[in-house]
C-alpha positions in Angstrom: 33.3 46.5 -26.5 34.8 47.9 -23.0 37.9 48.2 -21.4 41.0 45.5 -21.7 39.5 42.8 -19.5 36.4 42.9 -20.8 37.9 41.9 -24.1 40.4 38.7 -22.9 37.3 37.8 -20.8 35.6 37.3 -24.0 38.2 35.2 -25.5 37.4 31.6 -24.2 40.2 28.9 -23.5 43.9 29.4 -25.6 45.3 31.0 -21.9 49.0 29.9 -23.2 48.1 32.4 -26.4 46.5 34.9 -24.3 49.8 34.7 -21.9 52.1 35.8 -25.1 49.6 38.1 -26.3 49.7 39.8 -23.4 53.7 40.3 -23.1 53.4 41.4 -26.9 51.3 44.4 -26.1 54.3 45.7 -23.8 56.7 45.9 -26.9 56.7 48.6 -29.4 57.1 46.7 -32.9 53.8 46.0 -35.0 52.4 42.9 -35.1 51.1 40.9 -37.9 48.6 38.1 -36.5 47.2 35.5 -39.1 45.0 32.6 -39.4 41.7 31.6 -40.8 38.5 33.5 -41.2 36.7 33.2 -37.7 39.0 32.4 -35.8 39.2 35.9 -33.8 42.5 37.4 -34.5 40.9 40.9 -34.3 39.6 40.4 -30.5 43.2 38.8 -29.9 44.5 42.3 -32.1 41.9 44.3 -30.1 42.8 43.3 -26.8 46.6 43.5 -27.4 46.3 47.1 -29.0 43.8 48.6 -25.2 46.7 46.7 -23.3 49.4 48.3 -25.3 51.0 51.7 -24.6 49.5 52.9 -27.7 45.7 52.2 -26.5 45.1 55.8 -27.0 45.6 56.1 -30.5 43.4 54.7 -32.9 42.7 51.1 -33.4 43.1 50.4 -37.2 42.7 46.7 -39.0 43.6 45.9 -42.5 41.8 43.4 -44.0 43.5 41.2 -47.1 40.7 38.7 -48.6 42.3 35.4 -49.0 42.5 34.4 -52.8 41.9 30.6 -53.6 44.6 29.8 -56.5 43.5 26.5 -59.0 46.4 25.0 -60.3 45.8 23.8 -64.1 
């Protein structure tokens, strides 16, 4: 993908989420971002990171499967 706009361009609707995600990028603390499969947390982590003041550095994910528990 391109530069910073290119990526909140592509995230349709949720402006009031796109609002805080963009003040987010301007702090230095990590940010955990969670939710369901498909719901694109990493465009929202991608744009935050190429807004952020650490855009330079390298952009790295870390993806934990969700595990379905059965109660017996």
């Amino acid at each position: 993908m391109g530069g910073t706009q290119t990526l909140w361009d592509n995230i349709f609707g949720y402006e009031e989420l796109k609002n805080k995600a963009r003040i987010l990028a301007g702090i230095p603390d990590n940010i955990l971002i969670i939710g369901e499969s498909g719901v694109g947390k990493r465009l929202f982590a991608e744009a935050i990171h190429n807004q952020s003041a650490r855009k330079d550095g390298p952009f790295i994910t870390i993806e934990i499967p969700s595990k379905k528990y059965r109660c017996f």
